[in-house]
PDBQT receptor file of N, H, CA, C and O in Angstrom, charges set to zero:
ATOM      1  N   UNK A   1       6.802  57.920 -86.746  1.00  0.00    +0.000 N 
ATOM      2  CA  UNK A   1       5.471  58.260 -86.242  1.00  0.00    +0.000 C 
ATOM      3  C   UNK A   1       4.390  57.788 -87.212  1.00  0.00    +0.000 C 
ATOM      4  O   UNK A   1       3.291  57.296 -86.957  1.00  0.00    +0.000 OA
ATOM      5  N   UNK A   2       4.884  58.018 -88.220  1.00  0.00    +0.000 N 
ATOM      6  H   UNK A   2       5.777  58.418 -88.427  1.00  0.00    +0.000 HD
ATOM      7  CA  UNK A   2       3.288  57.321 -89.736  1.00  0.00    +0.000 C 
ATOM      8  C   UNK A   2       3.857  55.878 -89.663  1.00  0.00    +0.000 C 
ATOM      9  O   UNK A   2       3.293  55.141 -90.472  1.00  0.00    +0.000 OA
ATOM     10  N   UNK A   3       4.583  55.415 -89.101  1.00  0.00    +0.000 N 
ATOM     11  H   UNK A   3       5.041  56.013 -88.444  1.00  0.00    +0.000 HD
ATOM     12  CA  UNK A   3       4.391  53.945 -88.618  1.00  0.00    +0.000 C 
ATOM     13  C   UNK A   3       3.251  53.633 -87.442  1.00  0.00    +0.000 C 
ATOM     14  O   UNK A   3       2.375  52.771 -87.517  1.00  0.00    +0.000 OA
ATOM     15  N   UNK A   4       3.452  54.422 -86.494  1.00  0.00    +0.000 N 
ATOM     16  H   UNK A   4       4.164  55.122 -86.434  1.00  0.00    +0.000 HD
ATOM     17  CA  UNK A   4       2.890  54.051 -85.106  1.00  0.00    +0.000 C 
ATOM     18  C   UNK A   4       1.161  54.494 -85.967  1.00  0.00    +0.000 C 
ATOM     19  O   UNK A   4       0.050  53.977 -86.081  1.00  0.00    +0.000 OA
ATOM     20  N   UNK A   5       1.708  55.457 -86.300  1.00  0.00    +0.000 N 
ATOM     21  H   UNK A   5       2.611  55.877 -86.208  1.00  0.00    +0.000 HD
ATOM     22  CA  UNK A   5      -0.546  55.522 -86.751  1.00  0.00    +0.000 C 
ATOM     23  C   UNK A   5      -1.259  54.607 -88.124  1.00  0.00    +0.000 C 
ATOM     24  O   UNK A   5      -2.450  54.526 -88.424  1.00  0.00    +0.000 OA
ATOM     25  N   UNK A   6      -0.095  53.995 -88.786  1.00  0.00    +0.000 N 
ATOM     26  H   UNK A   6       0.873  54.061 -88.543  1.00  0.00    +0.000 HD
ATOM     27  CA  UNK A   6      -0.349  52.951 -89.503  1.00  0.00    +0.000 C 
ATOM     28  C   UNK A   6      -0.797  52.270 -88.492  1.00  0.00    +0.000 C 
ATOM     29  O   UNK A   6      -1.832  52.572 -87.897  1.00  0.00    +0.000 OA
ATOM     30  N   UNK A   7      -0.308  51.617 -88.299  1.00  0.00    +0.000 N 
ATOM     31  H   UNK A   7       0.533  51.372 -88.783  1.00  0.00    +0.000 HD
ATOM     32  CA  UNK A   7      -0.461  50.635 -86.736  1.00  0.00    +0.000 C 
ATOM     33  C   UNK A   7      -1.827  50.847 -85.980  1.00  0.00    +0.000 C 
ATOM     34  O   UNK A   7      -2.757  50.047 -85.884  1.00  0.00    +0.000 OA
ATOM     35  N   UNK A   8      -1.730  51.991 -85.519  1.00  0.00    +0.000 N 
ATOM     36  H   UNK A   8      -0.973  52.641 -85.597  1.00  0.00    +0.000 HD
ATOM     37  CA  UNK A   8      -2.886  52.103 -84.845  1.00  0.00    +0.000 C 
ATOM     38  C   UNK A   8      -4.121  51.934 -85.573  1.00  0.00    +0.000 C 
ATOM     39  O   UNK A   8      -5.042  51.235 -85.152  1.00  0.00    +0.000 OA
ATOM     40  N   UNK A   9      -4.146  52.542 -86.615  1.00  0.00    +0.000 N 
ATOM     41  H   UNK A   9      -3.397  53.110 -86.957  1.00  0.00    +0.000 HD
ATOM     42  CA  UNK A   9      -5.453  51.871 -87.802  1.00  0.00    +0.000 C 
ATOM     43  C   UNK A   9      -5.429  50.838 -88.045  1.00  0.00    +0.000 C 
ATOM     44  O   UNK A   9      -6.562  50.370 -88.154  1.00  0.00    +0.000 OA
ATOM     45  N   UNK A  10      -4.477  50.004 -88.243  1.00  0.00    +0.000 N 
ATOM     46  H   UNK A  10      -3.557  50.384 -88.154  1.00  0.00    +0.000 HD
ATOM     47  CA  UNK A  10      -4.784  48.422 -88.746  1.00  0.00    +0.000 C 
ATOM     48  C   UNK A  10      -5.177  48.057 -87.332  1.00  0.00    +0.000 C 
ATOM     49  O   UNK A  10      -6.051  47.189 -87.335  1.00  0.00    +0.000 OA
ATOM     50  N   UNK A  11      -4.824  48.429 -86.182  1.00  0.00    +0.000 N 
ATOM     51  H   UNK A  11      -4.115  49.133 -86.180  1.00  0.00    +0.000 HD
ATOM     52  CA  UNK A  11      -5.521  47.663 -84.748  1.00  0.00    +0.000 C 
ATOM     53  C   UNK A  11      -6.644  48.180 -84.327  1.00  0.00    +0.000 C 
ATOM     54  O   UNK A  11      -7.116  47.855 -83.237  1.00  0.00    +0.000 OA
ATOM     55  N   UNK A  12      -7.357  49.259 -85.320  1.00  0.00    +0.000 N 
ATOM     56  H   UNK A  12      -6.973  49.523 -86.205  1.00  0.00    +0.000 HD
ATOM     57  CA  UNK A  12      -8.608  49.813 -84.803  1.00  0.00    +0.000 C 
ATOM     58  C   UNK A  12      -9.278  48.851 -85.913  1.00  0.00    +0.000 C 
ATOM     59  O   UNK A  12     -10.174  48.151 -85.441  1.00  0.00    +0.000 OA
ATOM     60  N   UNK A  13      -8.977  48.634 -87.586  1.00  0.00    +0.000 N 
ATOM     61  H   UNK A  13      -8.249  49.203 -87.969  1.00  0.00    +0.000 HD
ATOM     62  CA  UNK A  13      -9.669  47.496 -87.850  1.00  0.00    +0.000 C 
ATOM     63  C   UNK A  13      -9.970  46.582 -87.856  1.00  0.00    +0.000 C 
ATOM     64  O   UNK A  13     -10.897  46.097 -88.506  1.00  0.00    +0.000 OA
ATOM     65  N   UNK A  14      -8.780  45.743 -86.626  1.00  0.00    +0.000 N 
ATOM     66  H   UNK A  14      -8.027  46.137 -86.099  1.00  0.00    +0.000 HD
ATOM     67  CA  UNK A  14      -8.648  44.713 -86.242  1.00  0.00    +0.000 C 
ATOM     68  C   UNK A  14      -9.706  44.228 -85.343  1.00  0.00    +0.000 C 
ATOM     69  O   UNK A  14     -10.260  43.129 -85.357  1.00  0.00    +0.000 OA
ATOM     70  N   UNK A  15      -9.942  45.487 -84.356  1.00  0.00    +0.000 N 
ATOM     71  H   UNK A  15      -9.492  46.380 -84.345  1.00  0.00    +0.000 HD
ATOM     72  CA  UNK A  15     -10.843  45.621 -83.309  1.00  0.00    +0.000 C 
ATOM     73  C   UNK A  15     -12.322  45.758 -83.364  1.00  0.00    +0.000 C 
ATOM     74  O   UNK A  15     -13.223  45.364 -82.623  1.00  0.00    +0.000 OA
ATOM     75  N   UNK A  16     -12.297  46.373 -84.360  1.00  0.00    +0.000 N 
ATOM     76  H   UNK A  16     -11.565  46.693 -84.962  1.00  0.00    +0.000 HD
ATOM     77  CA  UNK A  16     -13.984  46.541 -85.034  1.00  0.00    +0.000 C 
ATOM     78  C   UNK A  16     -14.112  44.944 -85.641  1.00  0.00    +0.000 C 
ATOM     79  O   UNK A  16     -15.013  44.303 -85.098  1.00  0.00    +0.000 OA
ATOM     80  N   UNK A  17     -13.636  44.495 -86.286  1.00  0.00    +0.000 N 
ATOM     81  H   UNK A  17     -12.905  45.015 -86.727  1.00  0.00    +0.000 HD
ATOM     82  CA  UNK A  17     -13.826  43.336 -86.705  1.00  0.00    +0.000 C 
ATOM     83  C   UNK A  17     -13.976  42.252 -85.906  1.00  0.00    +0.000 C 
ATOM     84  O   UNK A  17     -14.757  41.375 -86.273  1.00  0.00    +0.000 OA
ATOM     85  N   UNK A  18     -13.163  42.093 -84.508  1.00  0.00    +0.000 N 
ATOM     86  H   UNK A  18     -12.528  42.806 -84.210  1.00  0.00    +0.000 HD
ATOM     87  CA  UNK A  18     -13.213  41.483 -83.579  1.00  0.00    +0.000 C 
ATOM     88  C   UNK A  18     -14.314  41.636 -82.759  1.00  0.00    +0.000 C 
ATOM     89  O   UNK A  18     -14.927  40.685 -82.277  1.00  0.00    +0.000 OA
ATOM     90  N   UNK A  19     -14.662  43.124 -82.535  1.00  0.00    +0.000 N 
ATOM     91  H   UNK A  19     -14.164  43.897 -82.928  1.00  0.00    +0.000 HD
ATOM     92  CA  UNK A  19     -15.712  42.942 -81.634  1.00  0.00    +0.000 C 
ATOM     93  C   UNK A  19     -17.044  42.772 -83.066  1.00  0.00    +0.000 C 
ATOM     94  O   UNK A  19     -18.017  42.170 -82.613  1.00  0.00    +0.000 OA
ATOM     95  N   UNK A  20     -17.186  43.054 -84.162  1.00  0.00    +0.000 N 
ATOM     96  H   UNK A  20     -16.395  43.543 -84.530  1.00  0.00    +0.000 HD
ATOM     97  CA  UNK A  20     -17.863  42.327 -84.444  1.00  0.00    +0.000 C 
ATOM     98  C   UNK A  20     -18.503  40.998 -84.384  1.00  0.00    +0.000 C 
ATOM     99  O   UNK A  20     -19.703  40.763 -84.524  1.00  0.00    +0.000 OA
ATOM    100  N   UNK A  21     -17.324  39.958 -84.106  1.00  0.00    +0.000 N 
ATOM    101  H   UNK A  21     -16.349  40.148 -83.993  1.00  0.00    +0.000 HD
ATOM    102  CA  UNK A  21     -17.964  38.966 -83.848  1.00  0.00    +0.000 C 
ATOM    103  C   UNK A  21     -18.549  38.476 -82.411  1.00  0.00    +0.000 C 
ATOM    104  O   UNK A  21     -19.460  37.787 -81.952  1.00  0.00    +0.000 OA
ATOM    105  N   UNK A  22     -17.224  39.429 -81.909  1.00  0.00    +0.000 N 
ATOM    106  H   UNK A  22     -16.484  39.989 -82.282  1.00  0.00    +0.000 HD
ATOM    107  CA  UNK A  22     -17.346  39.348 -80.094  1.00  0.00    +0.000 C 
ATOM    108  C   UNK A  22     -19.065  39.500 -79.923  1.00  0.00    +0.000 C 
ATOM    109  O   UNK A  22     -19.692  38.638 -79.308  1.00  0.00    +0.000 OA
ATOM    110  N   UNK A  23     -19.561  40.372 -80.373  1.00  0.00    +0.000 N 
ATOM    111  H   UNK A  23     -19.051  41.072 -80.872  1.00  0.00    +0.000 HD
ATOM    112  CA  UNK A  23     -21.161  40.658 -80.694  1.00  0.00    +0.000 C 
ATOM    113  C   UNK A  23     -22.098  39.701 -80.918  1.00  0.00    +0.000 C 
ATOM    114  O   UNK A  23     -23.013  39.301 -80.197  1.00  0.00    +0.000 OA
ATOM    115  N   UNK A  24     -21.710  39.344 -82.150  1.00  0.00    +0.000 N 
ATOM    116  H   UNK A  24     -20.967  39.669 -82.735  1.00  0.00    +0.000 HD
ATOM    117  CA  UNK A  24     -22.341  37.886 -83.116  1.00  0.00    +0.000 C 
ATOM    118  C   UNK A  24     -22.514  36.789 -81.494  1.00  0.00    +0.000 C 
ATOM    119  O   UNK A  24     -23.599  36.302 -81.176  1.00  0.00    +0.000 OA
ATOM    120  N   UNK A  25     -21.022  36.554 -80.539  1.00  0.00    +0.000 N 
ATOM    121  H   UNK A  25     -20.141  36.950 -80.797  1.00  0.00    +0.000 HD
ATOM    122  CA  UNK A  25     -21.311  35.388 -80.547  1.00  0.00    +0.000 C 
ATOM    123  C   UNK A  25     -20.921  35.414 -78.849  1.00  0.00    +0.000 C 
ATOM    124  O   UNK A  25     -20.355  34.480 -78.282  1.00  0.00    +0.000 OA
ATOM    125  N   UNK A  26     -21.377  36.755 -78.149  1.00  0.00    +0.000 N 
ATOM    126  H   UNK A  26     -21.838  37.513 -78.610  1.00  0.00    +0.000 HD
ATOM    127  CA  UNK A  26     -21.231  37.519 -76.413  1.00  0.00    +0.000 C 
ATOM    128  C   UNK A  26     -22.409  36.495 -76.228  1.00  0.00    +0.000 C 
ATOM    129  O   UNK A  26     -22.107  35.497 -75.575  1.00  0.00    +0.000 OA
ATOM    130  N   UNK A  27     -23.526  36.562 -76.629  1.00  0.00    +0.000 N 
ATOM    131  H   UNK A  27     -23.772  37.373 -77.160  1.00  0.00    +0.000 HD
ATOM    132  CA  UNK A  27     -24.721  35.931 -76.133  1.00  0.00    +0.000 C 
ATOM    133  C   UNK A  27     -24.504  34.391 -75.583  1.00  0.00    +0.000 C 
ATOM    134  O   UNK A  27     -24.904  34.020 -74.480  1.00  0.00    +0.000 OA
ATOM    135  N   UNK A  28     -23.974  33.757 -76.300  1.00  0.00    +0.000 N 
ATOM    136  H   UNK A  28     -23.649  34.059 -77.197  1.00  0.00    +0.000 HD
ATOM    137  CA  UNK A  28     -23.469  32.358 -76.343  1.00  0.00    +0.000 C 
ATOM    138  C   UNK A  28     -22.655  32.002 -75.586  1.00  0.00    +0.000 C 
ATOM    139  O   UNK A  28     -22.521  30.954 -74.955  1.00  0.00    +0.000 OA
ATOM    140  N   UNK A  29     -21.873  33.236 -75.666  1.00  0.00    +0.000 N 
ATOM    141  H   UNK A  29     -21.981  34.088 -76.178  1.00  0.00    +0.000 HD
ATOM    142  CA  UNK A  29     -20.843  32.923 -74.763  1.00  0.00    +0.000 C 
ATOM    143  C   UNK A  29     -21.364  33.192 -73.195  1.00  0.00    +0.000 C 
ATOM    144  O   UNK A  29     -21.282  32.350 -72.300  1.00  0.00    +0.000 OA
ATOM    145  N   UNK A  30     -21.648  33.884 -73.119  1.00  0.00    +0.000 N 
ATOM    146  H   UNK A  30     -21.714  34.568 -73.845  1.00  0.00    +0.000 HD
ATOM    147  CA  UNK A  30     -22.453  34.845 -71.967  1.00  0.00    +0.000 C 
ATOM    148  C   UNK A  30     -22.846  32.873 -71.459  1.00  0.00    +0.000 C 
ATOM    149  O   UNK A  30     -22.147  32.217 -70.687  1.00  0.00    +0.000 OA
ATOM    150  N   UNK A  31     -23.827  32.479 -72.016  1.00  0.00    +0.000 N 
ATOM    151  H   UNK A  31     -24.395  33.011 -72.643  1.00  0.00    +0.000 HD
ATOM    152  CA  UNK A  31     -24.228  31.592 -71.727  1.00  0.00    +0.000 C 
ATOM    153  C   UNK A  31     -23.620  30.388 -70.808  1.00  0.00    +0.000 C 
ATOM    154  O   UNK A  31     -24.052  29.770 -69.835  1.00  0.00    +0.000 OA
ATOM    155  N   UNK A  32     -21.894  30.325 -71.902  1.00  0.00    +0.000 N 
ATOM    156  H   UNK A  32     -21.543  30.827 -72.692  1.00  0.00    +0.000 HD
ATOM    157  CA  UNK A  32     -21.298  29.097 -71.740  1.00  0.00    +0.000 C 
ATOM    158  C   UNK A  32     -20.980  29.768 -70.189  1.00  0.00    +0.000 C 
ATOM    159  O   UNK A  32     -21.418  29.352 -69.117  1.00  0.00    +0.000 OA
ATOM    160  N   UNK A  33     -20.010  31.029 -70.439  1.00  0.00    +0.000 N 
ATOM    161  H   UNK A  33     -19.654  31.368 -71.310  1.00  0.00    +0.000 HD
ATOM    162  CA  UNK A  33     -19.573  31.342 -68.779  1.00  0.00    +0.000 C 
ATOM    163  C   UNK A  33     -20.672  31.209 -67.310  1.00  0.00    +0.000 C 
ATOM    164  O   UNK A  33     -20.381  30.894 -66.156  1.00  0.00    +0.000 OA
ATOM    165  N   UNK A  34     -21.897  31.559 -67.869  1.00  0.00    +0.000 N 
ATOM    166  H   UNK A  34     -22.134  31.815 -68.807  1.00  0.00    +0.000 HD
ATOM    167  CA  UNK A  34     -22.546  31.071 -66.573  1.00  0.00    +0.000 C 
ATOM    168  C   UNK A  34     -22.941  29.951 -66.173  1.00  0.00    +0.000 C 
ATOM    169  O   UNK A  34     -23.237  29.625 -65.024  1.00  0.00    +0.000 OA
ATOM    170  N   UNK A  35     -22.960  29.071 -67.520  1.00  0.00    +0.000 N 
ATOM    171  H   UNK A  35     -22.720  29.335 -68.454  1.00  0.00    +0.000 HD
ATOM    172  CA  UNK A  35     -22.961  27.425 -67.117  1.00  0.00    +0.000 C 
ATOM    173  C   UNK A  35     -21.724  26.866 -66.661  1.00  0.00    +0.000 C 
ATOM    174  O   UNK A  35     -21.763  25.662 -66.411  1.00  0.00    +0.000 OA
ATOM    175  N   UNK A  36     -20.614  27.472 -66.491  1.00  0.00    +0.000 N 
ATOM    176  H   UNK A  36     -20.582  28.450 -66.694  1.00  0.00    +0.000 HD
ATOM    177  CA  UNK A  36     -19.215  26.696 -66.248  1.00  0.00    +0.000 C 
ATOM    178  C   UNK A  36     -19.248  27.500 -65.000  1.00  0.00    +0.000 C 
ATOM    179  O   UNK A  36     -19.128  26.732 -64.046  1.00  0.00    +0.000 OA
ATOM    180  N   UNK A  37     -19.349  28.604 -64.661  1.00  0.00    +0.000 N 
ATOM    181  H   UNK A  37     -19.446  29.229 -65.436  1.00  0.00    +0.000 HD
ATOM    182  CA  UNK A  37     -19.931  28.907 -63.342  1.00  0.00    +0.000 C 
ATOM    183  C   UNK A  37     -20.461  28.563 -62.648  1.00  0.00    +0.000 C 
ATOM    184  O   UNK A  37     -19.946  28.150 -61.609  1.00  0.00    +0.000 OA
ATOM    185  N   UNK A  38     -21.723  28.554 -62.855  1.00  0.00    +0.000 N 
ATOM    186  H   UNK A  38     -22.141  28.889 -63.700  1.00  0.00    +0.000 HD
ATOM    187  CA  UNK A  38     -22.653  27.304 -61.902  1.00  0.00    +0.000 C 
ATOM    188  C   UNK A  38     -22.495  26.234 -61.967  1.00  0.00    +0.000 C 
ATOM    189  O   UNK A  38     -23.308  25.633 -61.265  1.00  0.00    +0.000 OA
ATOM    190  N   UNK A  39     -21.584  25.382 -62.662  1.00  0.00    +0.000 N 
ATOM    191  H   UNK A  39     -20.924  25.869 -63.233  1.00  0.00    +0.000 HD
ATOM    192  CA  UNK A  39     -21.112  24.228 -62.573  1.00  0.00    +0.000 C 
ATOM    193  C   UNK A  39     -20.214  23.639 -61.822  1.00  0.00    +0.000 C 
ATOM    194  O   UNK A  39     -20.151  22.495 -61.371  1.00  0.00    +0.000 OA
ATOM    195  N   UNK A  40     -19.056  25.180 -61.683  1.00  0.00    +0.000 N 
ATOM    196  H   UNK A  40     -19.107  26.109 -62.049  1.00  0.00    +0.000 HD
ATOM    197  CA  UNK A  40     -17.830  25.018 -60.786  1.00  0.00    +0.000 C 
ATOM    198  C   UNK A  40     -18.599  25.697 -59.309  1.00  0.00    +0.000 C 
ATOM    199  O   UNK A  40     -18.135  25.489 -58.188  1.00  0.00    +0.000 OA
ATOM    200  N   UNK A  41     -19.276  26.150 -59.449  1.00  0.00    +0.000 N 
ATOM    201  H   UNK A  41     -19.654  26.319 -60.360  1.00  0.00    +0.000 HD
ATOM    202  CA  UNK A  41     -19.904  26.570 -58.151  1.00  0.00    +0.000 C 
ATOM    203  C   UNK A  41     -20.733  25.543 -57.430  1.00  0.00    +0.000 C 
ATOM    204  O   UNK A  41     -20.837  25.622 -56.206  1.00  0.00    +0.000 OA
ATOM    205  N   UNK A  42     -21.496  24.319 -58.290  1.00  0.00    +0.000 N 
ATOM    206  H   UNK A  42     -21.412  24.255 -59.285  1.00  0.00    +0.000 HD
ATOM    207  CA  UNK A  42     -22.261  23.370 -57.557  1.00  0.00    +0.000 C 
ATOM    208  C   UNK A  42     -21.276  22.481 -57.441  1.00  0.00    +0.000 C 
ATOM    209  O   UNK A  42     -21.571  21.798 -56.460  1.00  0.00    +0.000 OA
ATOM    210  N   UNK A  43     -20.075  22.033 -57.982  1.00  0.00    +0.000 N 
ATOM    211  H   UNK A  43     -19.835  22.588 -58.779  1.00  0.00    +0.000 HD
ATOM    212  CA  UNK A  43     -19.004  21.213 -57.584  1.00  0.00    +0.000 C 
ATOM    213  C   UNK A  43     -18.248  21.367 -56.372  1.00  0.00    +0.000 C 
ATOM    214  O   UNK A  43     -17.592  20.458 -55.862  1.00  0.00    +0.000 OA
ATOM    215  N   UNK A  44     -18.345  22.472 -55.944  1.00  0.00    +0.000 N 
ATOM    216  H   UNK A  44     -18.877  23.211 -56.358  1.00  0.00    +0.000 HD
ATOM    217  CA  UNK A  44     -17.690  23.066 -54.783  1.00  0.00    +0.000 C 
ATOM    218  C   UNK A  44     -18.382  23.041 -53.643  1.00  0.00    +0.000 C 
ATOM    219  O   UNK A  44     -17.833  23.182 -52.550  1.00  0.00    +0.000 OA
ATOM    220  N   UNK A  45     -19.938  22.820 -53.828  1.00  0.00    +0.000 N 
ATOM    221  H   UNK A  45     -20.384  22.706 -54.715  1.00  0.00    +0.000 HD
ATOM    222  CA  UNK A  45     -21.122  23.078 -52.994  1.00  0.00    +0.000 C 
ATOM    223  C   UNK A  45     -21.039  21.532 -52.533  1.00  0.00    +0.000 C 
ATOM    224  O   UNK A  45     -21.172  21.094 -51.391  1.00  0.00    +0.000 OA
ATOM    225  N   UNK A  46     -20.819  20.919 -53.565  1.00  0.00    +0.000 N 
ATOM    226  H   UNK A  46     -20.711  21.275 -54.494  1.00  0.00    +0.000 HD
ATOM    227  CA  UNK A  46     -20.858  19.317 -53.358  1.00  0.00    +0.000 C 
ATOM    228  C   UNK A  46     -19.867  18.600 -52.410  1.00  0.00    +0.000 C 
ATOM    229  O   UNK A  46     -20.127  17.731 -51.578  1.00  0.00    +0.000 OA
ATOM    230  N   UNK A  47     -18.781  19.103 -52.692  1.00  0.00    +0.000 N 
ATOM    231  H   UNK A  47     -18.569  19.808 -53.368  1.00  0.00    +0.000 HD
ATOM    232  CA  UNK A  47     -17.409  18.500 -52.684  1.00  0.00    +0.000 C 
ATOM    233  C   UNK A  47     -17.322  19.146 -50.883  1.00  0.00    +0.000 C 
ATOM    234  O   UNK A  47     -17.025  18.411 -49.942  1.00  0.00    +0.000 OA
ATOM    235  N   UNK A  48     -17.627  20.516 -50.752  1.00  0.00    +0.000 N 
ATOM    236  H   UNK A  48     -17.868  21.114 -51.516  1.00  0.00    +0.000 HD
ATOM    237  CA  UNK A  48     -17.865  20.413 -49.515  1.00  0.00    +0.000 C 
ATOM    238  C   UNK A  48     -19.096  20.107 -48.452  1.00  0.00    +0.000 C 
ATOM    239  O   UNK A  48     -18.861  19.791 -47.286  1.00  0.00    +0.000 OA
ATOM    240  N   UNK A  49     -20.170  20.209 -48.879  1.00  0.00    +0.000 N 
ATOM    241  H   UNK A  49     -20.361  20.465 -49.826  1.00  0.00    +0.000 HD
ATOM    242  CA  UNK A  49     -20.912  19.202 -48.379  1.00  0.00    +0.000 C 
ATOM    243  C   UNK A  49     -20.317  17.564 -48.141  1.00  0.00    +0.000 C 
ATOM    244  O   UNK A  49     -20.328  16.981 -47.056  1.00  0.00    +0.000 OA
ATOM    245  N   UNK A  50     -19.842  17.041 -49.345  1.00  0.00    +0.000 N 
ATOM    246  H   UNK A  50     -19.833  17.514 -50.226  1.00  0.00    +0.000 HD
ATOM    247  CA  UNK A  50     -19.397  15.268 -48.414  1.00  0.00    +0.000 C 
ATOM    248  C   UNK A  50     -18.237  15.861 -47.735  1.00  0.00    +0.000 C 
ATOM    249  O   UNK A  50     -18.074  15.362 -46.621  1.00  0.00    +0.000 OA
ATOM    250  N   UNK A  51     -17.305  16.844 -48.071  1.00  0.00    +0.000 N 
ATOM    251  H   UNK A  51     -17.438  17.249 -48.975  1.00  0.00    +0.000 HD
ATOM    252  CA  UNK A  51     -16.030  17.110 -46.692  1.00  0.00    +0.000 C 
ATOM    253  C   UNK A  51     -16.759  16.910 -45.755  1.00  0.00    +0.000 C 
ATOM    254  O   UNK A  51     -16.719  15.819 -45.186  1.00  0.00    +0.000 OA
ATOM    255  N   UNK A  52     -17.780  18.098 -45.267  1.00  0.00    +0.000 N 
ATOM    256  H   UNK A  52     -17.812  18.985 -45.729  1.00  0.00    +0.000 HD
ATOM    257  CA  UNK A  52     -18.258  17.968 -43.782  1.00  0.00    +0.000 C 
ATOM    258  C   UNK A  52     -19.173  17.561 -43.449  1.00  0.00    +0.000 C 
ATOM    259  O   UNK A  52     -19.684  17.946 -42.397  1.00  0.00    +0.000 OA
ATOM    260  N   UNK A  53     -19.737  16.605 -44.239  1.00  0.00    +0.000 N 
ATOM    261  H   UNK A  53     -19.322  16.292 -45.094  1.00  0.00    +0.000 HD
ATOM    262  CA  UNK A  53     -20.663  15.457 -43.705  1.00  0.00    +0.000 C 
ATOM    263  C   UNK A  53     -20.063  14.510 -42.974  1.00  0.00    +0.000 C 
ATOM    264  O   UNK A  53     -20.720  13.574 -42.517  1.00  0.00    +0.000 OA
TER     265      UNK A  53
């Protein structure tokens, strides 16, 4: 059991540290996902537009 809660502390500092950066760098990312979104979304807009043209 003082294994499993070792454990669990090194993955709660793991996690704080992670979402630390997750933080630092959500904005950016935030960014990239809605540009690869609307990117795969106007490709699709396209691709079927010449289908049923």
């Amino acid at each position: 059991m003082a294994s499993g809660n070792s454990y669990l502390r090194y993955n709660l500092k793991n996690n704080t540290f992670y979402t630390a950066i997750l933080r630092k760098y959500s904005k950016k990312i935030t960014m990239i996902k809605i540009f690869v979104f609307h990117e795969c979304l106007y490709s699709n807009f396209v691709s079927k537009k010449l289908v049923y043209s």
